[in-house]
N, C-alpha and C positions, 0 to 999 in steps of 0.2 A: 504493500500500500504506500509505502514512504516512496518509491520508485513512481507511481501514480500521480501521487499528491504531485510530486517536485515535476514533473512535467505539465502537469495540466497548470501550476505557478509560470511554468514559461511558456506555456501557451497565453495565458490572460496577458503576459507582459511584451508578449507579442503581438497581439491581436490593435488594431489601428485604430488610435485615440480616437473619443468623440469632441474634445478637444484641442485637435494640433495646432499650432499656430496660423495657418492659415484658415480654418474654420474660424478659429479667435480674431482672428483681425476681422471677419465678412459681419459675425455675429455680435462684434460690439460695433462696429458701422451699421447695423440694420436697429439692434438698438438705441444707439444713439438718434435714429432718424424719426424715434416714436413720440408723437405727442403724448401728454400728461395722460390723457383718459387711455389711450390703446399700452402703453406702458403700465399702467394699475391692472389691466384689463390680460396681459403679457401671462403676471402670476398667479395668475387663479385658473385651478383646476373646476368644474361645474359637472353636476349630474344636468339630464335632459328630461325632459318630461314625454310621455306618448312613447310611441312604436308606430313602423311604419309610414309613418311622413311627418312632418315638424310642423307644428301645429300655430298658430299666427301668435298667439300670447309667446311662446316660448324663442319664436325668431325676431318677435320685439324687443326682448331681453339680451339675444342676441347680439342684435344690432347693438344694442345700448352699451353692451360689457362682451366686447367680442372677446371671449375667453382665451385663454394660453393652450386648454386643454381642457375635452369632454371627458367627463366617465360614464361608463353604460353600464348600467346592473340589467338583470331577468329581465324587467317589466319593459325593456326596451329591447331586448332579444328575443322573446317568445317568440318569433315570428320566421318567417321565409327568408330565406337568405336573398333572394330580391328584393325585400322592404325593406330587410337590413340595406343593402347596397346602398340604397336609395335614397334612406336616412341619412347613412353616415355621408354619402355624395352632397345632398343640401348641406347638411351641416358645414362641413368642409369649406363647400362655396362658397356661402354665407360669412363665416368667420374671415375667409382668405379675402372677398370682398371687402369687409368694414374694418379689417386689422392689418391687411398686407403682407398678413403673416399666417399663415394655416395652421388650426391647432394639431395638438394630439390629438387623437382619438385612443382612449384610454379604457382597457376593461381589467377584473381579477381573473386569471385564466392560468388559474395553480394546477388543477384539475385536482381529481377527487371530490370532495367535497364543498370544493369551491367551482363551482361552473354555471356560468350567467347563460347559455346559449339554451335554448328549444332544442327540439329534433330535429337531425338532418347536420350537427356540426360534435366531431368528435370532442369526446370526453376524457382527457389525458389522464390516467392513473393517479393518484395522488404520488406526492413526491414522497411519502411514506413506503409508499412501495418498492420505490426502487433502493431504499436503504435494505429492503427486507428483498429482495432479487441480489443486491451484493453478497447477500449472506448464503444461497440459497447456490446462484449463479457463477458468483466470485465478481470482484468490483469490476473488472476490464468489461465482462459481458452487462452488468447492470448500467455502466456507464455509456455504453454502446446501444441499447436500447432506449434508454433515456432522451438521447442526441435523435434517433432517428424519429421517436415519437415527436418531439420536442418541435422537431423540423418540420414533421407533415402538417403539425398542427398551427404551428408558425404562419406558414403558407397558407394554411386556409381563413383563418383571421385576416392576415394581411387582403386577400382576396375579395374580403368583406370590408376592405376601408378600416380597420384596425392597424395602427400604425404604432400602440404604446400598449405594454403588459404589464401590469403590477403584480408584476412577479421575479424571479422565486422568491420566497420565505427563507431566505438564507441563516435563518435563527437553530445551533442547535440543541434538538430533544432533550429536556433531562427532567426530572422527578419534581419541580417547583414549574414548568409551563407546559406541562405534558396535557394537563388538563382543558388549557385556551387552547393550544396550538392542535393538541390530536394528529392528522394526518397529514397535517402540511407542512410539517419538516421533513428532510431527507433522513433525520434519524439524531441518534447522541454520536454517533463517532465524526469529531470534529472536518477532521481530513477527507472522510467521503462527501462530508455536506457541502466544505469548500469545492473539492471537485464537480459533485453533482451540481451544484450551480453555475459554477462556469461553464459548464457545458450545456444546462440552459440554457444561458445567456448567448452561446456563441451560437446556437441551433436556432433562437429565433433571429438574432441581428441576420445572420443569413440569407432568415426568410424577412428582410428587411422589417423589422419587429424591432425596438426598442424595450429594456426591459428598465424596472423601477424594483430593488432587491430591497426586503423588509424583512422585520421593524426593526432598525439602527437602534442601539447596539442590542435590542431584546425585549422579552414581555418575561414577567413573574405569571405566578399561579390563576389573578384575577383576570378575566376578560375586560379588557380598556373599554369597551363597549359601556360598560356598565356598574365598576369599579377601577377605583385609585390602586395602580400600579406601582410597585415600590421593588430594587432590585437593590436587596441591602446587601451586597458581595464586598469582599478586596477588591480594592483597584485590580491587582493580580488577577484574580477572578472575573473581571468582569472583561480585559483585557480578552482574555482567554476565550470567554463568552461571543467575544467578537471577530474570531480569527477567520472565518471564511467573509463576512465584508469587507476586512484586510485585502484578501487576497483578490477581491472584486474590484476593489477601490484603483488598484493598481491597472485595470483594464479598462474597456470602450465600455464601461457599461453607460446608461445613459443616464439614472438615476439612483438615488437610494431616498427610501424612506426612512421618516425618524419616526421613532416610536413617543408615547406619553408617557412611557415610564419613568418615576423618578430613580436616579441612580445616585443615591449619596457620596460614593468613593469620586466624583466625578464632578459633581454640581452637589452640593446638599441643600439646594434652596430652589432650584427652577427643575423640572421635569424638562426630559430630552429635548423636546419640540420647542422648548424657547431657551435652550441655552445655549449659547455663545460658548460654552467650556465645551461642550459635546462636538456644537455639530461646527465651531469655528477652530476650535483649538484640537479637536480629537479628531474629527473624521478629517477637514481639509488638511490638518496642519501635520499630526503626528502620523496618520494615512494616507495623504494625499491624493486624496478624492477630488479633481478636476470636473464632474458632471452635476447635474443638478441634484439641490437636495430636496424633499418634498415632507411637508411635514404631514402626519396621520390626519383625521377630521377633529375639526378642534369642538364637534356637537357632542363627543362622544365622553364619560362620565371621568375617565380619566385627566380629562385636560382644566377640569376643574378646578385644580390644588391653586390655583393662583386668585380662584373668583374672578374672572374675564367672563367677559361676554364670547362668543365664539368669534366673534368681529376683531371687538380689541385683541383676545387670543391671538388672532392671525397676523395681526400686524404686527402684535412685539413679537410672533416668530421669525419673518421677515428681519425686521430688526435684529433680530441676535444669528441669523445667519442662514437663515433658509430660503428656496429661491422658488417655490411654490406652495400656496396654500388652498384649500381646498374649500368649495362653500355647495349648500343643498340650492337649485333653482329659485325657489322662494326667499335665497339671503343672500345672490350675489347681488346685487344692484345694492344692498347696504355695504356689504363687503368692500364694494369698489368706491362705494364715496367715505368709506372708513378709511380706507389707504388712500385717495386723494386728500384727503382733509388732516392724519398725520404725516404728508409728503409734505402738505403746504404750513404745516406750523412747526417743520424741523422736527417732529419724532421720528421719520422715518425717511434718511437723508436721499435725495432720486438719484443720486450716485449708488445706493447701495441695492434702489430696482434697476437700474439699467444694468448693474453686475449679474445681480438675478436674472432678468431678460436674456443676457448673452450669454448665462449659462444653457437655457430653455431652447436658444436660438442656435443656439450651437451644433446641441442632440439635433435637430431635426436637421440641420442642413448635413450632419454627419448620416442620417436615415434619408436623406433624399427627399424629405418632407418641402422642404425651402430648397431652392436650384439654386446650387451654389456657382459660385462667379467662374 
């Protein structure tokens, strides 16, 4: 396995940044050229309402807050893979139309237990599984299997107008998150998860897919959904806890998400998603994470520890170092004149969204999203 690991390490550190310098130079000239409103509008992730055609209320909204990036759950996929097309082609248009910049188009597509699509679009294993096929298998043939699933289903996404995955769960298995996480880790042994995820990632970039690797650095026992998260480890420990995003960090991937856990060895007073110690000083700095960061939903019970509003929440994540935030259809248009309104009274400097924006801009001109120069 050490033979495994150490290769599939120089395969991510080979694989062609989503940042090289010339992406970076196109992508802060394309940011730089954003007015005030399409710049606010650059970092925020948005859910869509309906299925099957975009419906006038929802392309109003649109219009108003051309978003950076959609996400689609079930209730927007139950349908024919021609409605989907269809959809996601308005959307696209729409956004590329009033922003000049085409968003993401963003789903969860872990497989197993996580799968947003109807019938008629494969269901990939859970990543569980194939921790349990290395055992079974032995890892070369688990890790082979994975890539070629990984790939077909890359492809057909992409073929639907899916251009951004949030995935894999690069978090791994142990006795304190086995409970939230269940089947969507690759497993406890550290080394297989580093690799199964890289191998993920490089099976969808392939299938020209971007991937978003969660939840930076981790979840405890409680489900964030619905309970305060707390990962009271050793620095040491938690270090440890984080070694397969190490190994990600170092490659094309296109994004990572921060999780709401609070990690005292690390921050003892902000949870992941608004601290500057984590996600400025840990991932960019001691990692060197070059892609965008994406904080988790700031609606959900864990993000609470601070008493924010999910609005303010978003902006001082922003703030402290994250370059996309996330809001439900019904809260982005507050969302975006929350972040217009701390850009204009100096909380939240537009030097630090147009870093944001170039990092967003970058991924996609690296996915072919944006036609690079």
């Amino acid at each position: 396995m050490r033979f495994i690991f150490a290769a599939f390490l120089m395969l991510t550190a080979a694989l062609p940044s989503a940042a090289d310098e010339a992406l970076r130079e196109q992508a802060g000239t394309l940011a730089a050229s954003l007015d005030d409103r399409r710049l606010a509008a650059q970092v925020i992730m948005t859910g869509i309402d309906g299925r099957g055609s975009l419906g006038t209320v929802m392309a109003d909204i649109l219009k108003d807050v051309p978003a950076g990036a959609l996400m689609l759950f079930r209730y927007n996929l139950n349908t024919s893979k021609e409605e989907v097309r269809a959809l996601l082609s308005d959307c696209s248009e729409l956004i590329g139309e009033c922003a000049g910049i085409p968003p993401f188009i963003a789903v969860d597509h872990e497989g197993g237990s996580v799968h947003r699509f109807g019938a008629g679009v494969e269901k990939l294993p859970s990543a569980l599984h194939w921790g349990e096929q290395a055992q079974v298998l032995g890892q070369e043939a688990a890790l082979a299997g994975l890539g070629e699933a990984a790939g077909r289903s890359g492809r057909e996404i992409r073929d639907l107008g899916i251009n951004l995955n949030l995935a894999p769960v690069a978090e791994i298995l142990n006795d304190d998150n086995r409970v939230f996480l269940d089947d969507r880790s690759f497993g406890p042994d550290a080394e297989f998860t580093a690799a199964a995820s890289a191998v993920f990632v490089k099976a969808m970039e392939e299938a020209g897919v971007g991937c978003v690797a969660k939840h930076f650095p981790g979840n405890s026992a409680a489900d964030p959904h619905s309970a305060r998260s707390v990962i009271a480890d050793s620095r040491d420990a938690v270090d440890a806890m984080a070694a397969p995003f190490a190994v990600l960090a170092g490659g094309s991937l296109a994004g990572i998400m921060v999780s709401h856990a609070l990690i005292p060895a690390r921050d003892p007073e902000s949870i992941a998603s608004l601290s500057s110690a984590v996600m400025k000083d840990w991932l960019r700095g001691e990692l060197g994470f070059s892609g965008f960061i994406l904080a988790d939903d700031f609606s959900m019970a864990a993000s609470s520890v601070r008493e924010l509003s999910p609005e303010a929440a978003a902006v001082a994540s922003l703030a402290a170092g994250a370059d996309m935030v996330m809001a439900w259809p019904g809260n982005i248009r507050g969302l975006h004149r929350e972040i217009l309104s701390a850009m204009k009274r100096g909380r939240l400097p537009r030097e630090r969204l147009r870093e944001a924006a170039a990092r967003i801009i970058a991924a996609k001109l690296a996915l072919g999203i944006v036609a690079s120069e």
